[in-house]
VEXTILO-958798 format. One record per residue (C-alpha): residue number from 1; residue in three letters; x negated, y, z. Coordinates in pm, 1 decimal, always signed. Layout:
BEGIN
SITE num residuo       c1       c2       c3
SITE NUM     ala        X        Y        Z
...
// end
This chain:
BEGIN
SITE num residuo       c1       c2       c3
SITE   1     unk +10289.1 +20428.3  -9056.6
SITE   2     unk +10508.9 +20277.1  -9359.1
SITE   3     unk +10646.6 +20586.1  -9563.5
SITE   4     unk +10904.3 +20515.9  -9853.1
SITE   5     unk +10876.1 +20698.4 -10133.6
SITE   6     unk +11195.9 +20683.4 -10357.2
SITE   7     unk +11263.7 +20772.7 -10722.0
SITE   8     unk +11503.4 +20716.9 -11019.2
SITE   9     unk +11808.8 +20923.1 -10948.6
SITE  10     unk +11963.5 +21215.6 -11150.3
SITE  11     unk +12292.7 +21289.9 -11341.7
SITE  12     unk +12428.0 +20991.7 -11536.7
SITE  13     unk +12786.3 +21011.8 -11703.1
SITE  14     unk +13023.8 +20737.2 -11574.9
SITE  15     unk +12960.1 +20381.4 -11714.7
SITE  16     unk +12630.6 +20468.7 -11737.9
SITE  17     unk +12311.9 +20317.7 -11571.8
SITE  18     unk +12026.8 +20373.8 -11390.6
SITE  19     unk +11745.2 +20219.6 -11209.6
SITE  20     unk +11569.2 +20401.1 -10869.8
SITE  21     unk +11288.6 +20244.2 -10701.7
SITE  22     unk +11164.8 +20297.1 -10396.8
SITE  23     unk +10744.7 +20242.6 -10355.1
SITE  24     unk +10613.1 +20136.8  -9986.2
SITE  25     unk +10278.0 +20218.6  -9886.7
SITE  26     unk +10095.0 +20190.2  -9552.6
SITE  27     unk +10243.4 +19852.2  -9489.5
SITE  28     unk  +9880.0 +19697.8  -9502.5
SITE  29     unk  +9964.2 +19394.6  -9658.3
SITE  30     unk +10286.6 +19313.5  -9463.6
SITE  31     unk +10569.5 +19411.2  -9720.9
SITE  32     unk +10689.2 +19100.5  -9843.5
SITE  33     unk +10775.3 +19043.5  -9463.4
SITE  34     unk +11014.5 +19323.6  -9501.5
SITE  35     unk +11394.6 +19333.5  -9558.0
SITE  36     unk +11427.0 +19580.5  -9821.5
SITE  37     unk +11744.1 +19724.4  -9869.7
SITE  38     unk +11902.3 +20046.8 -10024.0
SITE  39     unk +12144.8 +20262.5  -9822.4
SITE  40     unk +12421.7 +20561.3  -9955.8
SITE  41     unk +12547.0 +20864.0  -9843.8
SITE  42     unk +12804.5 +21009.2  -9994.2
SITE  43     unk +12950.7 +21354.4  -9911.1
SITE  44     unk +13122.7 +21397.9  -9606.6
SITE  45     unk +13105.6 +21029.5  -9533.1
SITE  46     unk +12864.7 +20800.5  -9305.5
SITE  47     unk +12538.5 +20627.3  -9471.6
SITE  48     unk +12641.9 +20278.2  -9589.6
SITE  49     unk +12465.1 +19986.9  -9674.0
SITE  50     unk +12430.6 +19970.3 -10089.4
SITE  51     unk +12246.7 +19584.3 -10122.6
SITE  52     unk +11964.9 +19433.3  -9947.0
SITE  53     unk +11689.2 +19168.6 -10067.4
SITE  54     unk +11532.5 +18948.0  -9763.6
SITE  55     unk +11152.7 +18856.2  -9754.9
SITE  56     unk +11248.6 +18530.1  -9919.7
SITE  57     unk +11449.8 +18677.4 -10183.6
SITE  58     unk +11819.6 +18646.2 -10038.5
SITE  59     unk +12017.3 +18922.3 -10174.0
SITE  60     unk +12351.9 +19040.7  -9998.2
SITE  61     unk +12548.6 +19343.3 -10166.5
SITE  62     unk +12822.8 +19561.4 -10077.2
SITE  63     unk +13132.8 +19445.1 -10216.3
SITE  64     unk +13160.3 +19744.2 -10412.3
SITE  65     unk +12849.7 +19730.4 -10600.5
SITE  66     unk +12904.8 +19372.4 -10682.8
SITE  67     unk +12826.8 +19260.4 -11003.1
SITE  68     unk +12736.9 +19568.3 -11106.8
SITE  69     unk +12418.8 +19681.2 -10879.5
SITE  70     unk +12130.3 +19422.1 -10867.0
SITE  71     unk +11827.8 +19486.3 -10639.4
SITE  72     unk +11515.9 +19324.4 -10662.2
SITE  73     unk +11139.2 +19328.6 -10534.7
SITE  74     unk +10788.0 +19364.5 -10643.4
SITE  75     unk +10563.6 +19196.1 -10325.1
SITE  76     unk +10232.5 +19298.0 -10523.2
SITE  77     unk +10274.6 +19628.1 -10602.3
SITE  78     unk +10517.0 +19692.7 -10267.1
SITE  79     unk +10834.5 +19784.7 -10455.2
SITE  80     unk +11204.1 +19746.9 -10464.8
SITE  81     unk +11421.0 +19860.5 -10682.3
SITE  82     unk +11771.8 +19918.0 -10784.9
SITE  83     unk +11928.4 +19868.9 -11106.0
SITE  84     unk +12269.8 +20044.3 -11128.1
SITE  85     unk +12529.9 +19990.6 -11392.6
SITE  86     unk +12858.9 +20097.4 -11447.2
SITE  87     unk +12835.2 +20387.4 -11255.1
SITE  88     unk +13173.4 +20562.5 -11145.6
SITE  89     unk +13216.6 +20912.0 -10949.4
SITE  90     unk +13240.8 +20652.9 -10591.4
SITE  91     unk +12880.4 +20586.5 -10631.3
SITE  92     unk +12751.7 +20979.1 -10633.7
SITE  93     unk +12561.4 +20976.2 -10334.3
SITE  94     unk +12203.3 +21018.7 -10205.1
SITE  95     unk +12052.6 +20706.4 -10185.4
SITE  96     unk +11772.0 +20601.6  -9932.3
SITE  97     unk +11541.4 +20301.5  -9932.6
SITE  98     unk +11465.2 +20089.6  -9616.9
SITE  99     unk +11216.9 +19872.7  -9473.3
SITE 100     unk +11327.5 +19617.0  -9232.0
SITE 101     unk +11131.6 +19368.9  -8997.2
SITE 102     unk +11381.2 +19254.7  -8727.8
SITE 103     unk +11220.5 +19362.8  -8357.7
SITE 104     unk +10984.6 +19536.6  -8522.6
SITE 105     unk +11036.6 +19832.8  -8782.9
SITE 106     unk +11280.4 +19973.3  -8944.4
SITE 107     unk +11153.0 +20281.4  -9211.8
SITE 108     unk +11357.2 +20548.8  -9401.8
SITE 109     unk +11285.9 +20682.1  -9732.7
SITE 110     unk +11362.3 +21061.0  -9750.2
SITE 111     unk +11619.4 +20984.6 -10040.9
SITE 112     unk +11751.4 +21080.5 -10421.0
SITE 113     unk +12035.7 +21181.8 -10529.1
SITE 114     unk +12216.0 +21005.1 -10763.2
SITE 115     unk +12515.9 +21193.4 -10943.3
SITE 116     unk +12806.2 +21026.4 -11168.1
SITE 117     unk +12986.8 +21300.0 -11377.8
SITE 118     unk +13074.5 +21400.0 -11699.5
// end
């Protein structure tokens, strides 16, 4: 069983940054086959998708994190990660990492919460 294990998130003031990272374990060798891709849930609305990284490094983002969030990926140590700048109050959300391999699996981190406030 592939468990997520996210981290990174807290209170930032707006324009600042921050950088989560989700670790994967229990893939036995198999996460670079894995879409990775971080997914938001703001409040009251429905869990989008934040930016993705495919196993052969093809990014796709949402296009309101563009140019602003980058994601990227760590095959040996089985991490992805998130780097977040220019935050604004539309990005407070919880955040959630996912593993994706099509037909297959598809894993859930449990989530942090990332808050944009001053």
């Amino acid at each position: 069983q592939v468990q997520l294990v996210e981290s990174g998130g807290g209170l930032v003031q707006p324009g600042g940054s921050l950088r989560l990272s989700c670790a994967a374990s229990g893939t036995r060798g198999t996460f670079s086959l894995y879409t990775m891709g971080w997914y938001r849930r703001a409040p009251g609305k429905q869990r989008e998708l934040v930016a993705t990284i495919t196993r052969g490094g093809t990014t796709n983002y949402a296009d309101s994190v563009k140019g602003r969030f980058t994601i990227s990926r760590d095959n040996a140590k089985a991490t992805v990660s998130l780097q977040m700048n220019s935050l604004n109050a539309e990005d407070t959300a919880v955040y959630y990492c996912n593993a994706f391999l099509p037909g297959t699996a598809n894993y859930w981190g449990q989530g942090t919460q990332v808050t944009v406030s001053s």
